[in-house]
Structure formats: structure tokens, C-alpha cells
Kinemage of the C-alpha trace (Angstrom):
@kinemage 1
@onewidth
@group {chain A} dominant
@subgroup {mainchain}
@vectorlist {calphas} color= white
{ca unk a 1} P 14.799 -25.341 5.630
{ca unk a 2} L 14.434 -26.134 1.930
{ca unk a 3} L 10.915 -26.402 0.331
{ca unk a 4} L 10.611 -28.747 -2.923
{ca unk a 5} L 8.576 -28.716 -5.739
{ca unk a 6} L 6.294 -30.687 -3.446
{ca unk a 7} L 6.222 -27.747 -1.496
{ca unk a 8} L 5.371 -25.181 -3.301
{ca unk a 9} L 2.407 -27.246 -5.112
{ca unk a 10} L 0.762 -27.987 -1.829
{ca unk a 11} L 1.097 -24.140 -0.956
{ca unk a 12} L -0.423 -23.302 -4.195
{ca unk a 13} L -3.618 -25.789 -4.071
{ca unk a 14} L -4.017 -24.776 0.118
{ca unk a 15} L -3.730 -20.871 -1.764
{ca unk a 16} L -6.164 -22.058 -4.088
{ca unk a 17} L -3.009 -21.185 -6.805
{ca unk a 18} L -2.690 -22.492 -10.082
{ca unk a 19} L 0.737 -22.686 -11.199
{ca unk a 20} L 1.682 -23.501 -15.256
{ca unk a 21} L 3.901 -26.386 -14.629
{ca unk a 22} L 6.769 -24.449 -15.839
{ca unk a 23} L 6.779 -21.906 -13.149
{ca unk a 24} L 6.898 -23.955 -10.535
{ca unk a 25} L 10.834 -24.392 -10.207
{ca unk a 26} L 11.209 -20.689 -10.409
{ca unk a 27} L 9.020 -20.104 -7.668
{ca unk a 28} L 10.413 -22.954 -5.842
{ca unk a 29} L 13.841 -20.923 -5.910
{ca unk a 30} L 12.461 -17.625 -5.168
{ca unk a 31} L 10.878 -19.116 -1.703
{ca unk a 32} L 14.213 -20.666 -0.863
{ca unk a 33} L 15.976 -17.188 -1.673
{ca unk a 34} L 13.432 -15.276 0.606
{ca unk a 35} L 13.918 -18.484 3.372
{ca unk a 36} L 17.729 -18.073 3.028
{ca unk a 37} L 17.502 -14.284 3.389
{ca unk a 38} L 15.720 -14.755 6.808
{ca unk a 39} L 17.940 -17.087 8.261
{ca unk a 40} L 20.551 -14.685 7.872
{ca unk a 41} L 18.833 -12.122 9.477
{ca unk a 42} L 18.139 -14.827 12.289
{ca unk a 43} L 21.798 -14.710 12.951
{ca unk a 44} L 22.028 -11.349 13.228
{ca unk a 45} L 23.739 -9.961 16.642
{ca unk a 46} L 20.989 -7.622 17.690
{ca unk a 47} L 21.766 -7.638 21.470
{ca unk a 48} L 22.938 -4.326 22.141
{ca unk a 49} L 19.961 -2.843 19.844
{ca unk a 50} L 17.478 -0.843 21.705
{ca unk a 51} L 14.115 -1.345 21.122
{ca unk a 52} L 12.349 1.392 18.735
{ca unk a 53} L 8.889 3.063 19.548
{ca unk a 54} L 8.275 3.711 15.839
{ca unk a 55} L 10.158 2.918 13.380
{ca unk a 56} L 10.592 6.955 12.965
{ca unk a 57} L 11.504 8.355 16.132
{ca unk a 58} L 11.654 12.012 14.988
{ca unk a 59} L 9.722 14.602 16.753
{ca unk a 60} L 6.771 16.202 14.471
{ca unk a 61} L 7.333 19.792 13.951
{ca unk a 62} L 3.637 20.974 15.058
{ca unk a 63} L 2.316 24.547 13.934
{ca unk a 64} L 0.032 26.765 15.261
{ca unk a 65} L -3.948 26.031 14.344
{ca unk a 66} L -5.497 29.074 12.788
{ca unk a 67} L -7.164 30.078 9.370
{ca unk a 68} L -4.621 30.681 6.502
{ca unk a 69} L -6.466 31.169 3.496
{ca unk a 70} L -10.302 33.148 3.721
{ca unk a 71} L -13.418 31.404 2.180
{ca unk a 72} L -13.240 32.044 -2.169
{ca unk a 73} L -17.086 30.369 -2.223
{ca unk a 74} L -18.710 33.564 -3.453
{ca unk a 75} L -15.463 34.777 -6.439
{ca unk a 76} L -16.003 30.704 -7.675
{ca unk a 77} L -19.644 30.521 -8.215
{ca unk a 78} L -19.701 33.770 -9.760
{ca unk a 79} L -17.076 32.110 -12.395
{ca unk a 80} L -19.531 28.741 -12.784
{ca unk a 81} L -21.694 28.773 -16.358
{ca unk a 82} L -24.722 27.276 -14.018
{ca unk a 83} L -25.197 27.274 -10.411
{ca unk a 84} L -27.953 26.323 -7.893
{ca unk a 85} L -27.325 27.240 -4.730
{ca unk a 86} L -24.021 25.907 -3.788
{ca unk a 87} L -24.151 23.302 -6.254
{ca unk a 88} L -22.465 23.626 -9.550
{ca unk a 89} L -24.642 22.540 -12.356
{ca unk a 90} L -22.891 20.404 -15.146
{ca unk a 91} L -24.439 18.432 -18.038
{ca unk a 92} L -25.110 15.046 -17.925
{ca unk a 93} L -22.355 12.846 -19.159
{ca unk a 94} L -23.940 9.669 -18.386
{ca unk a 95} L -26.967 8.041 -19.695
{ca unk a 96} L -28.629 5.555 -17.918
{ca unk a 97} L -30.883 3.845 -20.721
């Protein structure tokens, strides 16, 4: 299959594309290169291939669930200029009128 400059203008006005005149023949050959590209694969033997569950069939190394690091909540605040509660307090960068 070859598409025209036909083609590709009807694809760009059902895309709702607009296309500089000039660009048209370049895109025209850059959908026939991605069209030639799968008919190759088409032809591909892929007979003996076995079917993939995932395209990564590697096991995931899994590691035990437990607490590595202890709560710093208390040692941070205590280094914050302003605080209220467990909110840091920061000055207002934005103004709104």
C-alpha cells in the first residue's frame, strides 16, 4: 500500500491537521517509510516464537516489608524559622490582587 498526497490531505482534514503545502510530500514519504517498515515485519517468520506474558519476563526480586529509616518529624521542625503545628509556615510568594 502506497498513500498519495491525496492521502495524507484527507488524513489531515479527518485529523482536523493543517499542513503548509510544503510539508505535505515529506510527510507523504515518512507514512510510506513507516507502511514499508510494517510490511516487513508482516513477513517476518514468527512461527516457532512463543508467546510472551510480559514483555519482561524476569522475576522481581521482592524484600522483606519492615521500617528502615525512624520518623525525623520532631529534629525537622525544630530546624523550620516558623512552624504551626505540623505545618511549616512560609511567606507568601503569591499575591492574588
Amino acid at each position: 500500500m502506497t498513500i498519495t498526497r491525496q492521502d495524507v490531505e484527507q488524513i489531515a482534514a479527518l485529523a482536523k491537521l493543517r499542513l503548509a503545502p510544503k510539508d505535505i510530500d515529506s510527510v507523504r514519504d515518512s507514512l510510506n517509510q513507516v507502511l514499508s517498515l510494517v510490511d516487513r515485519i508482516q513477513t517476518a517468520d514468527v512461527a516457532a516464537v512463543v508467546p510472551m506474558r510480559h514483555p519482561r519476563d524476569a522475576t522481581q526480586s521482592l524484600r522483606a516489608d519492615r521500617v528502615s529509616e525512624s520518623s525525623r518529624k520532631a529534629e525537622l521542625m525544630a530546624l523550620a524559622p516558623a512552624t504551626d503545628g505540623d505545618y511549616y509556615l512560609v511567606p507568601k510568594v503569591v499575591d492574588t490582587e
